[in-house]
N, CA, C and O atoms as a Tinker XYZ file with bonds, in Angstrom:
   400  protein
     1  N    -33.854000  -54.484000  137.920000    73     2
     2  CA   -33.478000  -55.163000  139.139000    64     1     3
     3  C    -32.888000  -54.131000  140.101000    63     2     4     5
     4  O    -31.975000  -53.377000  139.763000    81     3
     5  N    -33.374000  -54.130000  141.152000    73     3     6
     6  CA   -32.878000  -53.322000  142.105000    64     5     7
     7  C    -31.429000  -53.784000  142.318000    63     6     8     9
     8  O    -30.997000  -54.929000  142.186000    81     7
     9  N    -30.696000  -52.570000  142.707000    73     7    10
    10  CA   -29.299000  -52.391000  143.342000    64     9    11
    11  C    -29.526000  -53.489000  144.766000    63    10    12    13
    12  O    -30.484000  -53.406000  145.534000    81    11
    13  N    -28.498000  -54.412000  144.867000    73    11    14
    14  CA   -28.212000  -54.788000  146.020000    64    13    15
    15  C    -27.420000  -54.138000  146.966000    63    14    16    17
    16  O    -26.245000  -54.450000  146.769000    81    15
    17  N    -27.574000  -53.184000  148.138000    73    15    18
    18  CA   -26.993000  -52.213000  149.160000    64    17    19
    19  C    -25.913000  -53.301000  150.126000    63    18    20    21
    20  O    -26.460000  -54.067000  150.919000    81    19
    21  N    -24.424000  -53.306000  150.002000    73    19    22
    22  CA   -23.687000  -54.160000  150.842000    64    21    23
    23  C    -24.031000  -53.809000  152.128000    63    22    24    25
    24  O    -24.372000  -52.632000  152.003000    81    23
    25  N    -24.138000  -54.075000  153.162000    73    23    26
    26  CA   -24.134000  -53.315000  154.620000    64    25    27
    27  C    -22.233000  -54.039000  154.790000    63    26    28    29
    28  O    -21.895000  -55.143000  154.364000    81    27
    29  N    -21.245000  -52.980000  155.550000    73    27    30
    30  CA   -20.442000  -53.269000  155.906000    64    29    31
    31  C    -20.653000  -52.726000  157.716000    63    30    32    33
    32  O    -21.435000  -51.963000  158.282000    81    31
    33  N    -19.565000  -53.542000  158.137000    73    31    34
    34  CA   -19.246000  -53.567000  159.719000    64    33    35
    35  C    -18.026000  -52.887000  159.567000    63    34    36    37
    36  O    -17.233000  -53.352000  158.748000    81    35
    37  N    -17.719000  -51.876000  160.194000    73    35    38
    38  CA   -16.772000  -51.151000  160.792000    64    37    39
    39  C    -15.797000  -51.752000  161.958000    63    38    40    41
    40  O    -16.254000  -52.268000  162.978000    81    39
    41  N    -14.331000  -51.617000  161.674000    73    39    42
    42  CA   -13.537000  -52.448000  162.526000    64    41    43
    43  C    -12.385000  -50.812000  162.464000    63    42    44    45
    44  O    -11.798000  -50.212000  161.564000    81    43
    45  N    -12.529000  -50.646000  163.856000    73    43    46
    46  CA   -10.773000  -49.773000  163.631000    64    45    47
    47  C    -10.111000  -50.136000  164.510000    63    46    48    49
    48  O    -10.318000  -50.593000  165.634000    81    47
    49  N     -8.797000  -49.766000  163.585000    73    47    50
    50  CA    -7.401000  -50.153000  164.149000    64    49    51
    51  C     -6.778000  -49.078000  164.624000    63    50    52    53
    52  O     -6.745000  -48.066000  163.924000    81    51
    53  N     -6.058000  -49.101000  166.135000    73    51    54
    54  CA    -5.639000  -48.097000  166.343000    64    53    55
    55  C     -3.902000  -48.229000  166.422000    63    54    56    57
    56  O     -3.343000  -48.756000  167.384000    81    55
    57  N     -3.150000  -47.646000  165.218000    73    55    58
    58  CA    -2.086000  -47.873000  165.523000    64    57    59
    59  C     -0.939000  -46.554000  165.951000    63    58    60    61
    60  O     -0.973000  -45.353000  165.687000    81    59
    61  N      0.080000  -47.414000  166.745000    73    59    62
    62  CA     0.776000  -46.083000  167.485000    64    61    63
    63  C      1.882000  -45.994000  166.864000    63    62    64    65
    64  O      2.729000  -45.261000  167.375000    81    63
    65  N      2.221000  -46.710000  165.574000    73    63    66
    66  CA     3.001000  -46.251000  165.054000    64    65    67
    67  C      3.447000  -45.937000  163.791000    63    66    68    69
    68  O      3.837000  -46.769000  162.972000    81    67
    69  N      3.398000  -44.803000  163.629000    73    67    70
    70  CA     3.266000  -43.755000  162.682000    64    69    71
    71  C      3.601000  -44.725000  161.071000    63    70    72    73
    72  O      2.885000  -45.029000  160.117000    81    71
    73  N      5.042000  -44.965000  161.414000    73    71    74
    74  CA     5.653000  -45.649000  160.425000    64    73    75
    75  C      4.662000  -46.843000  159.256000    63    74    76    77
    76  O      4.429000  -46.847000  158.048000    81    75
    77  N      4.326000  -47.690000  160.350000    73    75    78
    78  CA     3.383000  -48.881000  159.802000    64    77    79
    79  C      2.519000  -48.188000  159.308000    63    78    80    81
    80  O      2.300000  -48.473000  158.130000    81    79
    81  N      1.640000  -47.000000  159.912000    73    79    82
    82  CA     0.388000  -46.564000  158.612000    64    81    83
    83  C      0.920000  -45.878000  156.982000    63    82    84    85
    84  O      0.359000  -46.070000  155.903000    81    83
    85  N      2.089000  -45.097000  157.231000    73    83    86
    86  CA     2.390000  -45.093000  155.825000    64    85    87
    87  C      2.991000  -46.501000  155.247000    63    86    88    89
    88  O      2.452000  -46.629000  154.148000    81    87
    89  N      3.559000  -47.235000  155.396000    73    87    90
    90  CA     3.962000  -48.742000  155.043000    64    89    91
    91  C      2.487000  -49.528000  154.230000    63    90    92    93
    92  O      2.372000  -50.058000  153.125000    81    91
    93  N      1.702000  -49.350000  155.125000    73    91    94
    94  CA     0.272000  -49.848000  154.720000    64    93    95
    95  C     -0.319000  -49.130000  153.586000    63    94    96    97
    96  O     -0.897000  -49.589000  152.601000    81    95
    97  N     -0.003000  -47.615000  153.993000    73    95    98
    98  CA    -0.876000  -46.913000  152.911000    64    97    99
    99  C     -0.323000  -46.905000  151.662000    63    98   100   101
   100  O     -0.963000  -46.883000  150.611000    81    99
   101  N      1.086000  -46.926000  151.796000    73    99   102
   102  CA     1.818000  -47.155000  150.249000    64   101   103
   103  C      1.951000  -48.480000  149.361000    63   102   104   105
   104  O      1.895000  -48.593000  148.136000    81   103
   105  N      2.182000  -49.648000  150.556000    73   103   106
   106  CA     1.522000  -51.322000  149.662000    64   105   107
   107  C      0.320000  -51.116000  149.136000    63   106   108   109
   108  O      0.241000  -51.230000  147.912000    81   107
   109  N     -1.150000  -50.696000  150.053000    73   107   110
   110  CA    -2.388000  -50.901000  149.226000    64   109   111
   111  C     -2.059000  -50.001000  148.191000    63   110   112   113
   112  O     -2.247000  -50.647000  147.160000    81   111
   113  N     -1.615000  -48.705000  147.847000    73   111   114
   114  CA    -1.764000  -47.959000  146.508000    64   113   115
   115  C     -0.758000  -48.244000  145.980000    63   114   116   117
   116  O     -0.535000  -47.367000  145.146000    81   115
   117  N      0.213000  -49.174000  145.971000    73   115   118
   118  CA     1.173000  -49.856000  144.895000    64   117   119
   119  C      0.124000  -50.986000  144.612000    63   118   120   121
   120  O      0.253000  -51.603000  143.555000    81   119
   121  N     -0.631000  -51.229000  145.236000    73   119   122
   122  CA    -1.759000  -52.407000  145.012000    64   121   123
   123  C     -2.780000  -52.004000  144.192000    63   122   124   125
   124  O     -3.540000  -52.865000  143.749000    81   123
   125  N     -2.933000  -50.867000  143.916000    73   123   126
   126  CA    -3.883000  -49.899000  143.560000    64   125   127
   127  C     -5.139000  -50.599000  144.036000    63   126   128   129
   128  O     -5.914000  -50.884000  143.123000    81   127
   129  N     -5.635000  -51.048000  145.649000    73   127   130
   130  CA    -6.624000  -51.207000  146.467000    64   129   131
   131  C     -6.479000  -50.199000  147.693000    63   130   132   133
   132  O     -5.437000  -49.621000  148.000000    81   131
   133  N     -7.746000  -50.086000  148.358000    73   131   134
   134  CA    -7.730000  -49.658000  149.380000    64   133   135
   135  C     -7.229000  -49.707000  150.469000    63   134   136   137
   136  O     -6.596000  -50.755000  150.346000    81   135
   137  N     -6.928000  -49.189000  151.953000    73   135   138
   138  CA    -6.384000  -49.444000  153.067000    64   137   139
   139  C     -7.246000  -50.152000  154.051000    63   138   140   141
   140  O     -6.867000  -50.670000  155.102000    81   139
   141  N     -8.130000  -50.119000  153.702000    73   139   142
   142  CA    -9.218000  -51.008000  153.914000    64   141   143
   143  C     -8.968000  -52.346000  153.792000    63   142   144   145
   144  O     -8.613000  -53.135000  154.667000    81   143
   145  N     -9.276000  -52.616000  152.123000    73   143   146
   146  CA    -8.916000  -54.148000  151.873000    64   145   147
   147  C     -7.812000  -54.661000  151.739000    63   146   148   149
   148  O     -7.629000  -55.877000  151.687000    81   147
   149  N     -6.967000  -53.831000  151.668000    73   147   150
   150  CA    -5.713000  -54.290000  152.369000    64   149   151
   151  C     -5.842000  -55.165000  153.599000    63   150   152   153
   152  O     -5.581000  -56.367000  153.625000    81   151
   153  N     -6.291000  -54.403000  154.659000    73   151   154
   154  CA    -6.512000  -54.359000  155.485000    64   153   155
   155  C     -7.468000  -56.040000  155.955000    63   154   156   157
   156  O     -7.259000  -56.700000  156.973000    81   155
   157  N     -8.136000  -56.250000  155.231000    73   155   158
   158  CA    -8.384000  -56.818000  155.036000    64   157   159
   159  C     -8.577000  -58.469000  154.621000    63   158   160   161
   160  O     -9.177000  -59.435000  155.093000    81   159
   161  N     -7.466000  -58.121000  153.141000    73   159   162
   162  CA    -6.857000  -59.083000  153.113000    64   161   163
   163  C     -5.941000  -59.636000  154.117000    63   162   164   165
   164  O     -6.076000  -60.810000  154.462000    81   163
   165  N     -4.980000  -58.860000  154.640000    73   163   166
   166  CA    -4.140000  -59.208000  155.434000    64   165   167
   167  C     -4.524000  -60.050000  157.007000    63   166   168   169
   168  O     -3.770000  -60.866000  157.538000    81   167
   169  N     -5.794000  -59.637000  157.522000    73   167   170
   170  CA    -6.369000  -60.287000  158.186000    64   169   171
   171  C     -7.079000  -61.543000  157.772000    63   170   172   173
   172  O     -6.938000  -62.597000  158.392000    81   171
   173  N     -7.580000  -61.460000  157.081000    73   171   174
   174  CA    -8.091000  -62.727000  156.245000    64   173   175
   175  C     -6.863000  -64.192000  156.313000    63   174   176   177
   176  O     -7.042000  -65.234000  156.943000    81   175
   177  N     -5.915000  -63.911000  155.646000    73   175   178
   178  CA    -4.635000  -64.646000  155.580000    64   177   179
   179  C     -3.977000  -64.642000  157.048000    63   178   180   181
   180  O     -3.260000  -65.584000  157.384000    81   179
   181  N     -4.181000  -63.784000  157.738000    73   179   182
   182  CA    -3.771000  -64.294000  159.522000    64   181   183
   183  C     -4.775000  -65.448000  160.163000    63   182   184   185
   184  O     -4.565000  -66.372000  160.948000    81   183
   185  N     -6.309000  -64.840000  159.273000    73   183   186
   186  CA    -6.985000  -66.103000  160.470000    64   185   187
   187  C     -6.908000  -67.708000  159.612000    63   186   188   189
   188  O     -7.238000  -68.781000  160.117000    81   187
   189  N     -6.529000  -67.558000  158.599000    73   187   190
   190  CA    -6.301000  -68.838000  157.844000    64   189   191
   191  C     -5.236000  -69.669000  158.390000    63   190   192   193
   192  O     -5.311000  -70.879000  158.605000    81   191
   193  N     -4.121000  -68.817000  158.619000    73   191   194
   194  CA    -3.071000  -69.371000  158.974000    64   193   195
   195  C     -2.946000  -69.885000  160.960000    63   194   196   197
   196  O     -2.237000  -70.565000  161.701000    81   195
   197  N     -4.301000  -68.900000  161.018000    73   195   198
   198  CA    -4.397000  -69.125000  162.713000    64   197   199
   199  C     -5.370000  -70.623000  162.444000    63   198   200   201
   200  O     -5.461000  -71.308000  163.463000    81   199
   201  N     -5.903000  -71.040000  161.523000    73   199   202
   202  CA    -6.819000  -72.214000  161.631000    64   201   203
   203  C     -8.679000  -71.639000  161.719000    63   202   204   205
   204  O     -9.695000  -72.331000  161.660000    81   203
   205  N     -8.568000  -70.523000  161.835000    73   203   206
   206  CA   -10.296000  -69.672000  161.686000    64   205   207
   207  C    -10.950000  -69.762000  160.532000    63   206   208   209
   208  O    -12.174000  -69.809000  160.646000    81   207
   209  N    -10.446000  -69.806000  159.291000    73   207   210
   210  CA   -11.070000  -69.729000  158.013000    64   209   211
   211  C    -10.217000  -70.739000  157.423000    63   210   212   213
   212  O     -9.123000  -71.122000  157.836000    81   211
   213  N    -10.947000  -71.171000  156.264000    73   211   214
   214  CA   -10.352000  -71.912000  155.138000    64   213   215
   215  C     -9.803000  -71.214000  154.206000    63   214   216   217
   216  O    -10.169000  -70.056000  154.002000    81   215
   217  N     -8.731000  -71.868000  153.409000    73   215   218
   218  CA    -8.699000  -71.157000  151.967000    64   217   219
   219  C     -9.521000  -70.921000  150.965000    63   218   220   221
   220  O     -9.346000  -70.297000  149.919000    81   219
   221  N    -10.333000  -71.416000  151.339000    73   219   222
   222  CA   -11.828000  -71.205000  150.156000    64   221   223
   223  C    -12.926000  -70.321000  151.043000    63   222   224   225
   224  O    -14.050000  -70.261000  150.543000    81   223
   225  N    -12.681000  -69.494000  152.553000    73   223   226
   226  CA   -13.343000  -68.459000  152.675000    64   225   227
   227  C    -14.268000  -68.672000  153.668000    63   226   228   229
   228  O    -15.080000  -67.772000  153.882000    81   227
   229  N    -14.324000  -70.018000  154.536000    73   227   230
   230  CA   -15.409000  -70.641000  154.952000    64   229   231
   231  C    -14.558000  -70.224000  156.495000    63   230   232   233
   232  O    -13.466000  -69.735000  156.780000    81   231
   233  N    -15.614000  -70.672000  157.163000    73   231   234
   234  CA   -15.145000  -70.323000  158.499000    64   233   235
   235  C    -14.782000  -71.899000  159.207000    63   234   236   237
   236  O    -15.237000  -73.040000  159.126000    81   235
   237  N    -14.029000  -71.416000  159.705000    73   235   238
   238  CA   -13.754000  -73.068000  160.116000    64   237   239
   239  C    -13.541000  -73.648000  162.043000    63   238   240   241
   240  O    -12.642000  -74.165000  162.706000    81   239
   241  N    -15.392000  -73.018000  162.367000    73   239   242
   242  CA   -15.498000  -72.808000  163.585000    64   241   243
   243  C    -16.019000  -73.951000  164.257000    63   242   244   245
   244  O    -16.557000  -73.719000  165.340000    81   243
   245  N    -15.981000  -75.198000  163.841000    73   243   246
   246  CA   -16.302000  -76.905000  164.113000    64   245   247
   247  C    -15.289000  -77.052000  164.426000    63   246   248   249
   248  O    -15.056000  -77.586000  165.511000    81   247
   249  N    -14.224000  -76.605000  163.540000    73   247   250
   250  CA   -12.671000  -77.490000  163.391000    64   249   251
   251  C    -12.091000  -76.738000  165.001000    63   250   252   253
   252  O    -11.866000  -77.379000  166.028000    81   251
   253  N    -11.958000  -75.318000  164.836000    73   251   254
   254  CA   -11.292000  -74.546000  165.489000    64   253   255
   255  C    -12.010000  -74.718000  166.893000    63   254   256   257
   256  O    -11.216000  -74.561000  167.820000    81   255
   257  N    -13.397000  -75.019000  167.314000    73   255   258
   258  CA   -13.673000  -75.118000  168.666000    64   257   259
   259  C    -13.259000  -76.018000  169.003000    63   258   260   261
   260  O    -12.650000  -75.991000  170.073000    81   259
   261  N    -13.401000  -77.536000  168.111000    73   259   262
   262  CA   -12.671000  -78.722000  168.373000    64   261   263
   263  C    -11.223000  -78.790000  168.727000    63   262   264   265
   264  O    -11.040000  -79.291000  169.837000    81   263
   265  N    -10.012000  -78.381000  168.017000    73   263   266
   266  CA    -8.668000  -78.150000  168.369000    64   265   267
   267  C     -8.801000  -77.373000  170.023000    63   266   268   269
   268  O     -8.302000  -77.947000  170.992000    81   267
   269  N     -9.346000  -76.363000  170.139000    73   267   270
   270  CA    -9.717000  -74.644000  171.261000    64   269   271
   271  C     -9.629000  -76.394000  172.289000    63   270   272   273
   272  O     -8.537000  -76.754000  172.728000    81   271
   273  N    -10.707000  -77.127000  172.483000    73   271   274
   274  CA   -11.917000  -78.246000  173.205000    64   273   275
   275  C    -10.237000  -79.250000  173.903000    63   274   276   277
   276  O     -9.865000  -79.405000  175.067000    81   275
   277  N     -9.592000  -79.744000  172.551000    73   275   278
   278  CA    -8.669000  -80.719000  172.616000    64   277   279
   279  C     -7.301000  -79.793000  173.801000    63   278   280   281
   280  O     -6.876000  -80.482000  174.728000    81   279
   281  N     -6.861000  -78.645000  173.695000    73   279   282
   282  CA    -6.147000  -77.896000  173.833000    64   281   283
   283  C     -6.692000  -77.747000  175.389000    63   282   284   285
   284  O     -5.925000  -78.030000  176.310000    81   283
   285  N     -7.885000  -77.345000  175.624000    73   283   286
   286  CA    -8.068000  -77.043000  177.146000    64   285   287
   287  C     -8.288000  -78.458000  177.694000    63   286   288   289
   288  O     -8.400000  -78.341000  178.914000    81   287
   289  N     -8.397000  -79.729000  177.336000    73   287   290
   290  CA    -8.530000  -81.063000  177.858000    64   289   291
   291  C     -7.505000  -81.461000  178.476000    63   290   292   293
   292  O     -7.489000  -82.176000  179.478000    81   291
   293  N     -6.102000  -80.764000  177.581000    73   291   294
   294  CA    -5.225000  -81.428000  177.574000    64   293   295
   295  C     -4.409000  -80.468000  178.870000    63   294   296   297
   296  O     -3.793000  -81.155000  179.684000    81   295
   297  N     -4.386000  -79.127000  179.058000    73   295   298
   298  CA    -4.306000  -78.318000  179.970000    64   297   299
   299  C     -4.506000  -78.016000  180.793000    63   298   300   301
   300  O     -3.903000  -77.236000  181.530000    81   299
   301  N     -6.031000  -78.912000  180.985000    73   299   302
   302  CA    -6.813000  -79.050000  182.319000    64   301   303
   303  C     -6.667000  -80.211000  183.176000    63   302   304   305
   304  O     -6.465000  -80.180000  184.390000    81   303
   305  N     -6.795000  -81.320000  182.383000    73   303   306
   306  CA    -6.472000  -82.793000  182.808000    64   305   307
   307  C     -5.462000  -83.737000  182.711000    63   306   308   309
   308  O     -5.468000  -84.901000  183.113000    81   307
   309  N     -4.241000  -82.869000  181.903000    73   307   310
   310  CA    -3.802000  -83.861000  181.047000    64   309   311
   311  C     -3.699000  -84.836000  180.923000    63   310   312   313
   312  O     -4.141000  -85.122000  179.810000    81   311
   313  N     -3.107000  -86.233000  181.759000    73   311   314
   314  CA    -3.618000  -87.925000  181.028000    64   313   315
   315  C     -4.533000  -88.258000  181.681000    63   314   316   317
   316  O     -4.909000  -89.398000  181.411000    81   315
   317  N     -5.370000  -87.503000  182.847000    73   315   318
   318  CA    -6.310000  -88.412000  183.507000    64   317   319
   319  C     -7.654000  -88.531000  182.311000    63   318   320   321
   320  O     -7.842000  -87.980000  181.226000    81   319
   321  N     -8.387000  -89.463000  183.062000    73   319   322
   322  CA    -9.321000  -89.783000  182.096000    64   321   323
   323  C    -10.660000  -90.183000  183.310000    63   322   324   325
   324  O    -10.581000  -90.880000  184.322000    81   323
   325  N    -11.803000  -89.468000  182.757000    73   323   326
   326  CA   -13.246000  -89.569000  183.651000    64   325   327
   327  C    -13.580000  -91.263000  183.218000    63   326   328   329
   328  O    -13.530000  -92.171000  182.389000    81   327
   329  N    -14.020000  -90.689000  184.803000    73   327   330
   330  CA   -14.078000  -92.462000  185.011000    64   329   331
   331  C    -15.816000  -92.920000  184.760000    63   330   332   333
   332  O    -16.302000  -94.044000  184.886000    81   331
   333  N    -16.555000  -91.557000  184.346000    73   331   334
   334  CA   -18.131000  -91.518000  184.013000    64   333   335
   335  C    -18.377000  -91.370000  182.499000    63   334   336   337
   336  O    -17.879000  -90.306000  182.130000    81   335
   337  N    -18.900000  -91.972000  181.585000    73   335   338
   338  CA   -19.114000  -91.955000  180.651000    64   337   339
   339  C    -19.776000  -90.337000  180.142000    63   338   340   341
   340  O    -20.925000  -90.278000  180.578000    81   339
   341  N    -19.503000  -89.361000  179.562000    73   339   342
   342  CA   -19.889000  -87.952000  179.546000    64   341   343
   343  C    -21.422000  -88.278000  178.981000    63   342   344   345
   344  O    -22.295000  -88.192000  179.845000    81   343
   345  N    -21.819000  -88.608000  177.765000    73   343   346
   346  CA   -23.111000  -89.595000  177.493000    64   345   347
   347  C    -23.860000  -89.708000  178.590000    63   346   348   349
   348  O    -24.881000  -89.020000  178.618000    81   347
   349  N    -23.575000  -90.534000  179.684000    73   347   350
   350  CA   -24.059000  -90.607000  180.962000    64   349   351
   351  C    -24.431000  -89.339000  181.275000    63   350   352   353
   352  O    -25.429000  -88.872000  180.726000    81   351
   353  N    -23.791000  -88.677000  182.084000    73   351   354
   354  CA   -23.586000  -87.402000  182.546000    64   353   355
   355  C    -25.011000  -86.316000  182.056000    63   354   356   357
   356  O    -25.952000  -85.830000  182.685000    81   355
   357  N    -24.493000  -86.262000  180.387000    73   355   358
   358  CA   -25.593000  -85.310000  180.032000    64   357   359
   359  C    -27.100000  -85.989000  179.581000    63   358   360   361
   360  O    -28.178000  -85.478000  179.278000    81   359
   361  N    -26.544000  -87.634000  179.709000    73   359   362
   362  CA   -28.604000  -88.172000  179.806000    64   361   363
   363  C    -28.658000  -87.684000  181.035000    63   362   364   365
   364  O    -28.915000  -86.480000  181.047000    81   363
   365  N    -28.456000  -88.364000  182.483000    73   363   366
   366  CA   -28.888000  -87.967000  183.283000    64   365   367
   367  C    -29.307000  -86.376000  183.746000    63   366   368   369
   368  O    -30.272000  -86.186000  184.486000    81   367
   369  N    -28.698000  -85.563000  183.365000    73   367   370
   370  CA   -28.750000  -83.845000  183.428000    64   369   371
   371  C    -30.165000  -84.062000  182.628000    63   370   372   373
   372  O    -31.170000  -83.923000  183.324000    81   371
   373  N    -30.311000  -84.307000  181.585000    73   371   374
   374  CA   -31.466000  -83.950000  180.480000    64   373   375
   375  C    -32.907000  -84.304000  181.509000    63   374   376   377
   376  O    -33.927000  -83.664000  181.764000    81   375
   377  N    -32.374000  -85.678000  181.927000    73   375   378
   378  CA   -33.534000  -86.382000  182.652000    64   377   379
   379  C    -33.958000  -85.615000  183.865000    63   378   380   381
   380  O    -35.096000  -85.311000  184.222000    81   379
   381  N    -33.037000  -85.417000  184.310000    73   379   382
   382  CA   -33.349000  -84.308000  185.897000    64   381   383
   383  C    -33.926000  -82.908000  185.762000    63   382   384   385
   384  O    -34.471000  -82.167000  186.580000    81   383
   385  N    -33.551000  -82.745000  184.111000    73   383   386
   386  CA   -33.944000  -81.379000  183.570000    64   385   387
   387  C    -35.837000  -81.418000  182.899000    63   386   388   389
   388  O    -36.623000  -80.499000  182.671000    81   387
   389  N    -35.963000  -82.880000  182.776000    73   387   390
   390  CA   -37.081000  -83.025000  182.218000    64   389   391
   391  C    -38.516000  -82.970000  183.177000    63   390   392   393
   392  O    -39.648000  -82.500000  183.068000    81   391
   393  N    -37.464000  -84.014000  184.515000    73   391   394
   394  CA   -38.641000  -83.584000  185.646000    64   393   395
   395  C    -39.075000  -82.326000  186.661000    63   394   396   397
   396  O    -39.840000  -82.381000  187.623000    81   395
   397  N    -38.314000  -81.137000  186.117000    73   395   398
   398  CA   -38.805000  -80.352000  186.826000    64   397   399
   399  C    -39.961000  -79.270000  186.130000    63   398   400
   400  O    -40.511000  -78.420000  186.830000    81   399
C-alpha cells in the first residue's frame, strides 16, 4: 500500500515578543510535542471556545454564520421588523432573474 503524503498549509506567526516564544518553546518540549502542534492545539481550543469548531473537531460554520447573521440583525435593525415577507423578496428576485 502506498504511503499516504499529508499536504500541510503553512501559517506563521509573527511574534514581537521574545519572552512568549521561549514560554511556547519550553511547554511544547515539556510536552515532548512540537511548536507547531502546540501551536496548534492551542488554536484549535481558541476557535472552540470562540464557537468555530466543535469539540469533536467539526467545524461549526452553519451555527457560527447563523449567531455572525443574528448579531448583525440585531446591530443593524434592532427591534424593527420588515414589513415584506424575505420569501417574497427572493421569489420575486429569482423571477425577475428568470426573465432576463
Amino acid at each position: 500500500m502506498p504511503n499516504k503524503k499529508t499536504n500541510f498549509i503553512r501559517l506563521n506567526i509573527y511574534i514581537n515578543d521574545p519572552d512568549i516564544r521561549r514560554q511556547v518553546k519550553r511547554v511544547a518540549a515539556n510536552q515532548d510535542i512540537s511548536v507547531s502542534e502546540y501551536c496548534v492545539r492551542a488554536i484549535t481550543r481558541q476557535l472552540i471556545k470562540d464557537g468555530e469548531r466543535s469539540s469533536e473537531g467539526k467545524l461549526n460554520s452553519l451555527k457560527s454564520a447563523v449567531k455572525k447573521a443574528h448579531r448583525f440583525q440585531a446591530e443593524t435593525f434592532g427591534e424593527r421588523v420588515f414589513s415584506v415577507s424575505s420569501a417574497d423578496l427572493i421569489r420575486k428576485a429569482r423571477e425577475n432573474r428568470n426573465k432576463l
